[in-house]
Structure formats: C-alpha cells, structure tokens
C-alpha positions in Angstrom: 12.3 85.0 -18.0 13.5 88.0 -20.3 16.3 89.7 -17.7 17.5 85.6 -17.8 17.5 85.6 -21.9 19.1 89.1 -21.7 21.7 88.1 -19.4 22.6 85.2 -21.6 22.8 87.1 -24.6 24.9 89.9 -22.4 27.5 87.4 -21.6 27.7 85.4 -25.1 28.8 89.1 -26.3 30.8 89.6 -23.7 32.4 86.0 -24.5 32.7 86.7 -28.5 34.2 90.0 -27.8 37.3 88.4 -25.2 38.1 85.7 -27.8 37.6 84.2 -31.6 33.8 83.2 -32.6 35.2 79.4 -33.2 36.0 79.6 -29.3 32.9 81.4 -28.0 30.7 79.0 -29.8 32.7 75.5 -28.3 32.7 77.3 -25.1 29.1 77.7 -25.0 28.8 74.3 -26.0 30.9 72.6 -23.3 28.9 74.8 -21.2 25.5 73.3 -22.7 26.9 69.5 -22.1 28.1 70.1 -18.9 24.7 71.9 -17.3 23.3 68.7 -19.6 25.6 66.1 -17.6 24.8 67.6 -14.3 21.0 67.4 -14.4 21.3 63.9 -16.4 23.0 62.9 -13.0 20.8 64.2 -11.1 18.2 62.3 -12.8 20.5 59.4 -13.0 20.7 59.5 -8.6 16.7 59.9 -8.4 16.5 56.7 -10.5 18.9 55.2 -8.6 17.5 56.2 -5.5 14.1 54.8 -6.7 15.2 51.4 -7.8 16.9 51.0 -4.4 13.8 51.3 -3.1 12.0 49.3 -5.1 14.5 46.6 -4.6 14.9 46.8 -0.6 11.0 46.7 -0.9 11.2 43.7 -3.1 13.6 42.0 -0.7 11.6 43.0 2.2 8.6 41.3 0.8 10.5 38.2 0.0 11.6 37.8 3.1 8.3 38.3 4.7 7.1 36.0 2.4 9.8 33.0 3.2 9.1 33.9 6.7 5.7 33.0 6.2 6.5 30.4 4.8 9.0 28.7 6.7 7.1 29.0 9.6 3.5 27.7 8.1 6.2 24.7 7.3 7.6 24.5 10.9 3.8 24.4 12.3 2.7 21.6 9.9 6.1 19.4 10.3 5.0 20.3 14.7 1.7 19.0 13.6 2.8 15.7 12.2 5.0 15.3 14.8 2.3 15.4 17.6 0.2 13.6 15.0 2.6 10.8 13.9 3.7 10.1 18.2 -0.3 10.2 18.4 -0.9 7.3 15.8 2.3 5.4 16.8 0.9 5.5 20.7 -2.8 4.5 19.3 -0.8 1.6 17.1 0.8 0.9 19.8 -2.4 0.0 22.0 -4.1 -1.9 19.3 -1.2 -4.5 19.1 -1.3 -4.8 22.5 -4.9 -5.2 22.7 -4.8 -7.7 19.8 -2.5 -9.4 21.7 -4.5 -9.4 24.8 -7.5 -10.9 23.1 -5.7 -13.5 21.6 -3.8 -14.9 24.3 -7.2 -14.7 25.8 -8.8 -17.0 23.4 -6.1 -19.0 23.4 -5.8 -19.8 27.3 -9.9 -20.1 27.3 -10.6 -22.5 24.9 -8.2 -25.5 23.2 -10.0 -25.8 19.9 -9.0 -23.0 18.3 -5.4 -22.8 16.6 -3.4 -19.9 16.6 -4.1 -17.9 13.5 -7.7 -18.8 14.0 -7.3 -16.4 17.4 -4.8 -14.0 16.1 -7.9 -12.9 13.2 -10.3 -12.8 15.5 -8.5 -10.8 18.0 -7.9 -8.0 15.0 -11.5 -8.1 14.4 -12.6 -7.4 17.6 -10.0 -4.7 18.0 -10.9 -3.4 14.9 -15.0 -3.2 14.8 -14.5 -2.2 18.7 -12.6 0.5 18.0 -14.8 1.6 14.8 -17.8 1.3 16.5 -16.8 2.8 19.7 -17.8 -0.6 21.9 -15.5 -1.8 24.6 -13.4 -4.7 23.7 -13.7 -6.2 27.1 -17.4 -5.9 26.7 -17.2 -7.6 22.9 -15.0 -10.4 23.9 -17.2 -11.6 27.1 -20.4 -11.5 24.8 -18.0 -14.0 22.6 -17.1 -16.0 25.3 -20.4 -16.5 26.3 -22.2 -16.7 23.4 -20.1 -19.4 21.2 -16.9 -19.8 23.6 -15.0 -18.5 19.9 -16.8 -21.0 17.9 -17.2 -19.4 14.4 -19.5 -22.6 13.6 -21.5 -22.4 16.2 -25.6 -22.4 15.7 -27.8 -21.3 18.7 -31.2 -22.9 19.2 -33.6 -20.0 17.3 -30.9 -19.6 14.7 -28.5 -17.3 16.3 -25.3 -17.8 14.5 -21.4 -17.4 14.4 -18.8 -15.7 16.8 -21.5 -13.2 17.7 -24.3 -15.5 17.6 -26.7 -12.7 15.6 -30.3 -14.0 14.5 -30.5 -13.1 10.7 -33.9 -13.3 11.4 -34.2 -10.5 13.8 -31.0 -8.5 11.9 -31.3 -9.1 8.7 -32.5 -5.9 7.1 -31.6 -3.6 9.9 -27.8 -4.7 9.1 -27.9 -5.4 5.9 -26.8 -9.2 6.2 -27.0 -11.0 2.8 -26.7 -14.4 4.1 -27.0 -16.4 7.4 -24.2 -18.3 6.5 -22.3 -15.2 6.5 -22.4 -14.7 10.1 -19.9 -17.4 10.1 -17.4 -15.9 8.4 -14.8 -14.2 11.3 -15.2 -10.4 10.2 -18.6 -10.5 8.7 -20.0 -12.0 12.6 -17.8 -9.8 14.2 -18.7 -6.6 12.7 -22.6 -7.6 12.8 -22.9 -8.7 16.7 -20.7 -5.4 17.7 -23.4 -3.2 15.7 -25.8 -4.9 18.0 -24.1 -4.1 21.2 -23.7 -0.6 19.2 -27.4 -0.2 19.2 -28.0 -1.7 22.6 -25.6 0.4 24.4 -27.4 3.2 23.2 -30.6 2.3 23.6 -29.8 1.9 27.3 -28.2 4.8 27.6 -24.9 3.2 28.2 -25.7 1.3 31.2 -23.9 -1.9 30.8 -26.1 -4.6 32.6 -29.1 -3.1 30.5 -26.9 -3.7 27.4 -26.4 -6.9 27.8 -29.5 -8.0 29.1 -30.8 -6.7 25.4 -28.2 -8.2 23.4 -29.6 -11.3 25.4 -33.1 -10.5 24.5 -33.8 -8.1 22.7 -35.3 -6.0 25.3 -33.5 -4.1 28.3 -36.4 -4.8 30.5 -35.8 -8.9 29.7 -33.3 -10.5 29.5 -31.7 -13.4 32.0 -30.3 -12.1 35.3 -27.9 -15.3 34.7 -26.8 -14.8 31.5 -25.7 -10.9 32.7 -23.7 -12.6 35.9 -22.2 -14.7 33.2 -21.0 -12.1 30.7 -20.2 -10.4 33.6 -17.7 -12.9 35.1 -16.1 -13.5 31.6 -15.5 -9.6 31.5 -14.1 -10.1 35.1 -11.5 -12.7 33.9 -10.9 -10.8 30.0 -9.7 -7.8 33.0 -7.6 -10.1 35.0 -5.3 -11.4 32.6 -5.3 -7.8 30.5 -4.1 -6.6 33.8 -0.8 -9.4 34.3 0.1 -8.0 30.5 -0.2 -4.2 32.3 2.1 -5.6 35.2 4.8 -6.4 33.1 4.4 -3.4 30.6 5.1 -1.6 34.0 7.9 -3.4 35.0 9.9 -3.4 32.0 9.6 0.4 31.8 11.1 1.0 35.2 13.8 -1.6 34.5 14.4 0.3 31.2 14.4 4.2 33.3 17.1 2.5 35.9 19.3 1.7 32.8 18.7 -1.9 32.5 19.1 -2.9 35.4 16.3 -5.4 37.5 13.5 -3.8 39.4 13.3 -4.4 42.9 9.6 -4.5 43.1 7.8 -3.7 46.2 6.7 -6.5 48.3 2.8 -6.1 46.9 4.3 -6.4 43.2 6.0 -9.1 44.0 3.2 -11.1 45.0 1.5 -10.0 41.6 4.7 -11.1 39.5 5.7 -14.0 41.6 2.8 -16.4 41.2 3.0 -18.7 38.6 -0.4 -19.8 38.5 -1.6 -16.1 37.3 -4.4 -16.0 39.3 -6.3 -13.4 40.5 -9.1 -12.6 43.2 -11.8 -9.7 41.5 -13.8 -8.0 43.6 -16.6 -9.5 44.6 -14.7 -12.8 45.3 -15.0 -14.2 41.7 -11.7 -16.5 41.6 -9.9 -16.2 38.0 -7.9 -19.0 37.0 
C-alpha cells in the first residue's frame, strides 16, 4: 500500500515539475473523474446485468404461470365439453323415454287426455331415474295396478297411479295424507320407493320384486299377478322397440345424405306393418 502512495506522490511531482500547479491539479482531477466514470460503469453494467436477470426471470415465471394457466383452462373447457355432450345425450334419452311412456299410456287406455299422460310420463322418467328403478318395470306395475287411473282405490285401501297402502307406507315414506297418493308426482314417487325397497330386498331378482310389491312378501305374492306385470312389461318393450326402429332408420338415412334407406328385407317387415304388432318370445302376441 505505501510503494502505491509513493508512486503517486512520485508522479504528482513529476506532473507539477513538467507544467504550472493550476494544470497539475485539473489534470489530477480529470484523472480522479475519469477512474470515477470507469468503475461507476462498471457498476452501472453489473446492475444492468442483474436487472436483466431479474427481468428474464420475471418473464420466465409469467410465462410458466400463463402456461399453467391456459392449460388448467383448456382441461376444464375439455371437461365441459365431454360433460355438456354427456348431459345433452342423457337429455336426449329422457325425452325420448318420456315420450315412450306416454304414447304408451295413450295407445293403452282412452280415458286419459293428453297432458294427463305427458305428466305422468315425466314422473315416471323422473322418480325412475332418481331412484334407479327401471321404467319398464314402473310403468307395467302402473298398468296393472290402476290401468293410469290416478283416482283409482283398491279394495284394502291401496290408492293412486301406484296403488300404495298408506296404511302399510305411511311412516316408512313419510306420506302425510292418503289422499295424497292421488296426486300424479306424490303416487308416483311413493309406489317407485316401494319397488326401490323391493328390488333390494330381493336382491334384484325381478319376479321376486314384483311378487312383494304384490304382497308384501317375496315368498307370497300371486303367480298371476307376476305373468301379468310381466306381459304388460312385454308390450311397454314392444312398442319402445318400433320408436328404436325408426331412431335407426332415420340415422342411416341421415349418414347416406338424405337419401331413403333401402332396408333389408327383415327391416322391412318391421317397418312395413301397419298394424305395429309384434310376437315376444314366449309367444305373447302384442297388439
């Protein structure tokens, strides 16, 4: 450190003895500003140098972030994609099934005008579906039980669409009122829970079902009234299944551009006959 202060006070002699003191001294001082400048740029780059850094890090992380982002977004709008095609197709076979039961209702019975049909075919749609009970299954147990007579009164009190015994299901369903078994969505609701409860209880085995919804009991229950049920399910499936044959045929027509089908000769005889009738197995004529 002292050789460097002694060469420094070497050359300012050196400097003072070559030219005028006034000179020496601005000399020295342009000298002073001009180490200052350099090493005040030098700091001035590191800075630089840092905040460029700092910003391409900054950016970096944005971009990351958007990234992110953008495709947590693309996966959700996927989502509600799959979601909304999901509810549109699930929409789509509720109408139709609404549909089915109540040109059902309305080919089956006379009696019963068209709005009548139309709410109780959303009713059955609806508690069958909420309740996880086959409409086909709900409907027949209709048919059979008040042939879609909301008014109708059984001979031990069973009453409504359903034909539920307040007696036997009052508590257990929560039923304020017999007379509200004949109200459409109140019977509905209330004779599906009791299929509900007899599916179960039978482990899913259909004829045991309905021989309980008969009786109580899947041990009892009239052999007769299950053929019954039975054969109204067997025509509910037949005329469900001339809807089907159509839904089929206007979606060929529709992939060949418009144009008509040209059915094969076993469609044909499904499509042709005016009568829709139709032969189940078992030999059980629907007309």
């Amino acid at each position: 450190m002292n050789h460097i202060k002694q060469y420094i006070k070497t050359f300012v002699n050196k400097l003072c003895s070559c030219v005028d003191p006034a000179t020496a001294i601005l000399g020295v001082i342009l000298i002073g500003a001009i180490v200052t400048f350099g090493v005040e740029k030098s700091n001035m780059k590191s800075d630089i140098t840092e905040l460029k850094s700092a910003y391409t890090s900054k950016v970096a992380y944005i971009n990351s972030e958007h990234t992110k982002k953008v495709n947590a977004l693309e996966a959700k709008i996927v989502k509600l994609q799959k979601l909304n095609k999901a509810l549109v197709a699930q929409l789509d076979t509720k109408a139709e099934q609404v549909a089915d039961v109540e040109t059902y209702i309305l080919k089956t019975t006379k009696t019963i005008g068209a709005d009548v049909a139309k709410l109780i075919a959303e009713n059955v749609v609806k508690f069958g579906n909420e309740y996880n009970v086959p409409v086909p299954i709900v409907v027949s147990i209709m048919q059979r039980e008040s042939h879609f007579n909301l008014q109708s009164v059984g001979s031990v009190g069973e009453r409504g669409l359903m034909q539920v015994r307040f007696s036997v299901w009052q508590k257990k369903l929560d039923i304020k009122s017999k007379y509200d078994l004949h109200n459409i969505a109140v019977g509905i609701e209330k004779g599906v829970q009791v299929l509900d409860i007899s599916l179960k209880d039978s482990k899913y085995d259909l004829h045991k079902t309905i021989r309980q919804y008969n009786s109580g009991s899947t041990s009892h229950g009239s052999e007769t009234y299950v053929a019954n049920v039975m054969e109204c399910m067997g025509k509910y499936e037949a005329h469900t299944s001339l809807r089907q044959i159509i839904k089929d045929k206007q979606k060929r027509e529709a992939q060949n551009g418009g144009k008509n089908d040209k059915l094969s000769s076993s469609d044909g005889d499904k499509t042709a006959r005016t009568d829709t009738s139709f032969v189940q197995p078992g030999g059980i004529e629907i007309d």
